[in-house]
N, C-alpha and C positions, 0 to 999 in steps of 0.2 A: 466534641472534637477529641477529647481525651482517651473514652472509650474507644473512640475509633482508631487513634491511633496507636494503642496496643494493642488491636486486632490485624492491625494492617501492617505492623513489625512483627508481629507471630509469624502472619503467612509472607510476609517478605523474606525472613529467616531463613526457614524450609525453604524456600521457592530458590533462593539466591544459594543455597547449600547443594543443590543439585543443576546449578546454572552449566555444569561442563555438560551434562545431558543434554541440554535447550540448545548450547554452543556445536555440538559435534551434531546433533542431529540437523540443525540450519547446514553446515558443511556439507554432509551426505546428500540432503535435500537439492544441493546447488550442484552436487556431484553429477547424479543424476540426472537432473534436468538438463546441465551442461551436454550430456550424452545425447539429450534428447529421449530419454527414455523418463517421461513424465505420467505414466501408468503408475510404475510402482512407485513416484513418490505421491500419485494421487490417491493410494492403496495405504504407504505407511499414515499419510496425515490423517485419513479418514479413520483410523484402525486407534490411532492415538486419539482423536477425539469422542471414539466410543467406548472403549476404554476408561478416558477421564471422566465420561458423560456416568457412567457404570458404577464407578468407583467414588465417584463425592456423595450420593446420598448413603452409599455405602458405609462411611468412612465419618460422616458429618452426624449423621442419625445413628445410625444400627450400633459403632462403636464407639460414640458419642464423643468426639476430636472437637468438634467444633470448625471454626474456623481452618486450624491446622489440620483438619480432615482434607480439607479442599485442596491446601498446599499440597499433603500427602499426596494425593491423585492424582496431581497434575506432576508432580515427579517421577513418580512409580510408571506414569504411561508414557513418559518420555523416554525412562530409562528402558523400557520395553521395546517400545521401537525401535532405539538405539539399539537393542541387542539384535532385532531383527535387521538392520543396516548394517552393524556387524560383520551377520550372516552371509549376506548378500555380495559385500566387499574384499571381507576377508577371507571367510571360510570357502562358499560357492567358488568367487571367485570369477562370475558372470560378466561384468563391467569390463569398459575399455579402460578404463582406469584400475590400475592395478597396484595396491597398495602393501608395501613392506617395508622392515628396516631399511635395505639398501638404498630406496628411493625416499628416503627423508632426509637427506643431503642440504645442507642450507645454500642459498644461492638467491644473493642481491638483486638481482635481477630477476628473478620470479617475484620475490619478496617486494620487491619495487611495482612492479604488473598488479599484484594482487592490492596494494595500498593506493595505489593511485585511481584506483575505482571504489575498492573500499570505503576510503577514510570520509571521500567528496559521498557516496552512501550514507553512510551514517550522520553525517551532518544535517542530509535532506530531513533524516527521520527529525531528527530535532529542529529543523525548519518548521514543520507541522505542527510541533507542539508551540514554539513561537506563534504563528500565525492563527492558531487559536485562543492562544491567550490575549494577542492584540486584538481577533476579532470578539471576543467574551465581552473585553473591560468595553469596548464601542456599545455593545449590548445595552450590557449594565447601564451605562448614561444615556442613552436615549429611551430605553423603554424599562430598565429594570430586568430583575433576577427571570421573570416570566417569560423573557426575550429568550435570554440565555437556554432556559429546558427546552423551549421550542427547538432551537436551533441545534443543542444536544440530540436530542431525539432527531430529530428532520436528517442530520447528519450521519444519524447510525444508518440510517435508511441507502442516504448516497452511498457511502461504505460497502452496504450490502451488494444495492446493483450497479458499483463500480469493478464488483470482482472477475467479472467476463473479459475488462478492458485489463486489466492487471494481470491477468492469466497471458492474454496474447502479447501484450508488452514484454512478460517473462520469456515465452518464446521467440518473442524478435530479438532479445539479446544474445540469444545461444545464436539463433540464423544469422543476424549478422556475425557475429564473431565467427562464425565457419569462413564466410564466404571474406572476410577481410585475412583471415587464414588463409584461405586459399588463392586470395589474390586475384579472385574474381568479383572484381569493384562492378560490374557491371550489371551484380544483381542488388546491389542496396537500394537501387531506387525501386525496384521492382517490390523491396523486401520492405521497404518504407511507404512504398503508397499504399501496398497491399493492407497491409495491419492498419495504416492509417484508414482507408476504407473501410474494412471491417469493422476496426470499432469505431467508427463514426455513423456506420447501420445499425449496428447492438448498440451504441449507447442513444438513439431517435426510436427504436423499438422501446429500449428501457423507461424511454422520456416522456413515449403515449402510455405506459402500461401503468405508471407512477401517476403522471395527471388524471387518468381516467379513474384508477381505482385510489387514489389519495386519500377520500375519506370513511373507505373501507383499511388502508393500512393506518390511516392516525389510530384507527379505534385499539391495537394494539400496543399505544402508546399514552390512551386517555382515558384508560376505563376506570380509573378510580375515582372517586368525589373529589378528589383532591386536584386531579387534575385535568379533570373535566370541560373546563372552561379553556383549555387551554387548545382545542381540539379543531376551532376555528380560524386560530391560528396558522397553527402545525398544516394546514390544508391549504393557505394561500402560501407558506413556504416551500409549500412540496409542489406546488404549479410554478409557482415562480424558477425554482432550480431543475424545472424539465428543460429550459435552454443553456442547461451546464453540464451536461451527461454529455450531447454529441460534444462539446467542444472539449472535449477531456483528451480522446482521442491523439489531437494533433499535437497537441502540449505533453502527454504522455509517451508516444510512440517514438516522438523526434528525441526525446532524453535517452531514452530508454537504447536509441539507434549509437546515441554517443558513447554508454557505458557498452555496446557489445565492440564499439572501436575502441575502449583502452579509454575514451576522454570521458572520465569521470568528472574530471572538474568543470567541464563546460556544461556536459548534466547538471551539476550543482549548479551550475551560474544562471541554467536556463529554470530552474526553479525557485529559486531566490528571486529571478524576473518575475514569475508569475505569481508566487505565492507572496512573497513578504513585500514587493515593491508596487506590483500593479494591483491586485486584488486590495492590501491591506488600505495601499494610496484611493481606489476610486470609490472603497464601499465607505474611507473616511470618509472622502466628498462629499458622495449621496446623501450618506447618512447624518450625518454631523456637522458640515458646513452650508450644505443647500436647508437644510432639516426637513428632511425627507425621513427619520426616524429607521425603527428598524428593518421597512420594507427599503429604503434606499441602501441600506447596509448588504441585504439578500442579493440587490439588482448588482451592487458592486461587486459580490460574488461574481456575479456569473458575468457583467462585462471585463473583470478585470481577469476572467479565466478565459475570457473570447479574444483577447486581447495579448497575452503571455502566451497561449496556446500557438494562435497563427503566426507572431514572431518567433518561435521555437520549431512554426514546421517550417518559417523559412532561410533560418540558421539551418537546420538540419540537409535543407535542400541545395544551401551554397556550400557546404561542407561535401557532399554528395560530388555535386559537381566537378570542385575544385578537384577531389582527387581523381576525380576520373581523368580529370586532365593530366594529373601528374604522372599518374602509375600507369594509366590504360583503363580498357574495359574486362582485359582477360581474365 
């Protein structure tokens, strides 16, 4: 533990000394997308990751940095994007958004806009790490450390074929906020079922392709002697979490519908429902009070995400409503 952690304060150093680059280039990212013009920031990220990908064996090996090689990398390609975001903002000049001194004006009220979606944001991100720390130590006492890598590994997998449903979530929050901009409330439901459909097709496609080929992807996760054994596992977790993909959808989409209206906090509220109080509350049951072991922990997963989800699409749907009563459809 020693070693490692003056390795991981070497590159947290580096990495944290060029944190305004990570900072401005999320900004731009959001700039961007807000526009709806989601090409070039599919172009800067892809460009940054090949770049870093380019640069760390370059920087780790060839100049022999080590660990600090890898920090280097991932700085160096950030601040290069950056420079091309720059480009793009400042210099071109392309964007609807149009950035200079004059328009840097402080004003409470943007200030306020931007925080009250913000702050309830960044909280979620640190919901997640909660919620996996509760779901780990659950682990731990019913089955041991061997639970835990399963469920590590298994999870990087959801991550991976979650990112189709995160992608369209990102885009229903720029559509909605147009159309609440524009005062035309009478396409949210359109703009809410649509994305809610969608990904609840891609994530029932991702769910067959995950069950079917499961024990062709474990084997990128158990090739070693070491963790070999763990492979028959990893493969009833990964069947088991095929009924957690579609129901992402409805629990993601309907939040996601909240932050393009400004109500960041009721996004929070509805993920705190699903994540830390339903999911954490039914996979303790399963798991630990019926002793149904680690596989009652997994089902708790995915009923206590079937469960947050549907209550979240149908918050979302009485909020819908309600304003349409108020404001109109126009």
């Amino acid at each position: 533990a020693g070693s490692s952690l003056g390795l991981a304060m070497e590159y947290g150093n580096i990495v944290f000394s060029g944190s305004i680059f990570m900072v401005f280039t999320n900004i731009a990212y959001a700039i961007l997308r807000g526009e709806g013009d989601t090409k070039r920031t599919m172009y800067a990220m892809g460009a940054g990751s090949l770049i870093n990908a380019v640069l760390d064996p370059i920087l780790i090996y060839w100049a022999g940095m080590g660990i600090a090689g890898a920090a280097w990398g991932t700085v160096i390609s950030l601040l290069i994007v950056a420079m091309v975001q720059i480009y793009w903002l400042i210099v071109k000049k392309d964007t609807y958004v149009s950035l200079s001194r004059n328009a840097f004006v402080p004003s409470r009220k943007v200030m306020s806009d931007i925080l009250k979606v913000g702050i309830p944001a960044s909280v979620e991100f640190l919901l997640y790490s909660i919620d996996a720390i509760i779901i780990n130590s659950m682990l731990v006492r019913v089955s041991g450390t061997d639970a835990v890598a399963v469920y590590t590994a298994g999870w990087r997998v959801i991550m991976m074929a979650t990112i189709p449903l995160i992608a369209i979530a990102t885009a229903e929050i720029s559509v909605a906020g147009a159309a609440i901009g524009a005062r035309r409330y009478g396409n949210l439901p359109v703009i809410h079922n649509y994305s809610t459909k969608l990904g609840f097709a891609i994530g029932t496609v991702t769910a067959l392709i995950t069950g079917i080929f499961a024990p062709q992807i474990t084997m990128f996760f158990t090739y070693t002697p070491e963790s070999a054994h763990l492979a028959g596992t990893m493969v009833a977790f990964m069947h088991v979490m095929c009924l957690f993909y579609p129901f992402m959808s409805p629990g993601i989409m309907s939040a996601c519908l909240f932050q393009g209206a400004g109500k960041g906090l009721t996004s929070l509220l509805l993920n705190v429902l699903r994540d830390v109080v339903l999911i954490t509350m039914v996979a303790f049951i399963l798991g630990m009070v019926l002793g149904l072991g680690q596989e009652g922990i997994w089902w708790g997963i995915v009923f206590g995400n079937i469960a947050g989800s549907l209550l979240s699409y149908l918050w979302a749907r009485l909020y819908i409503s309600r304003l349409m009563k108020v404001k109109g459809t126009a």
